[in-house]
C-alpha positions, 0 to 999 in steps of 0.5 A: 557453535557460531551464530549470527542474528540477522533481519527477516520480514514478518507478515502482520495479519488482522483478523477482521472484526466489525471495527476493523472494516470500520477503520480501513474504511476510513482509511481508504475513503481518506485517501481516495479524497486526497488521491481525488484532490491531487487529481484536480491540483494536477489538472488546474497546474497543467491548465496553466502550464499548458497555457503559458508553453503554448504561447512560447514552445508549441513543441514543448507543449505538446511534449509537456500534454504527453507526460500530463496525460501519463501521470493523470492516467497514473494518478487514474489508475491509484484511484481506481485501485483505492476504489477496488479496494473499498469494494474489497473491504466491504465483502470482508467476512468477519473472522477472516483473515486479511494481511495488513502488511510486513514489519522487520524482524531479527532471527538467530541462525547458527550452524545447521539450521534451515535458512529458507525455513528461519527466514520465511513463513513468521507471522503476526496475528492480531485483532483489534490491535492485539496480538493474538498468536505468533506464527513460526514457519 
């Protein structure tokens, strides 16, 4: 019987522990400190930029003002998004169950199987970094 070996995505979930909610804490307020950071080496470049345009091209800064101002609500929006999921992470109910993201993984498929079947519905579960069971669709 033929078969192939082909990629599939696998979900990783995190059963959420103390030390869990600890380190994803840590996570997100680091990078809502360096979403912040960026937010303010973006205003004091555009300060200058905005600057040096208005003195040469009043219309290619004003051009320049606009795409500032869509990336400041870009870089905005990030940081309200980090700041919801610090609100997230606090109301975490030990035991849970919380997806951490996807890793690639290989399945066989041969003649006759279920396509849909072999390559969705696989998991990952850990806690504290360890695999406690794997899930098969």
């Amino acid at each position: 019987m033929a078969a192939i070996t082909v990629r599939r995505s696998v979900g990783v979930v995190v059963i959420v522990t103390e030390e869990f909610k600890q380190e994803l804490t840590a996570e997100l307020q680091l990078a809502l400190e360096e979403a912040q950071r960026h937010i303010e080496q973006m205003d004091v470049q555009s300060r200058r930029l905005l600057a040096d345009l208005q003195r040469t091209d009043l219309s290619q800064a004003m051009s320049a003002r606009r795409q500032i101002e869509a990336e400041r609500r870009r870089a905005d929006a990030v940081k309200q998004d980090i700041q919801r999921q610090l609100e997230e992470t606090e109301k975490l109910e030990i035991g849970s169950e919380y997806p951490r993201g996807t890793v690639e993984g290989v399945v066989e498929l041969s003649e006759g199987d279920d396509l849909v079947k072999k390559l969705t519905g696989s998991q990952i579960v850990m806690k504290d970094g360890i695999v406690v069971e794997i899930r098969e669709a």
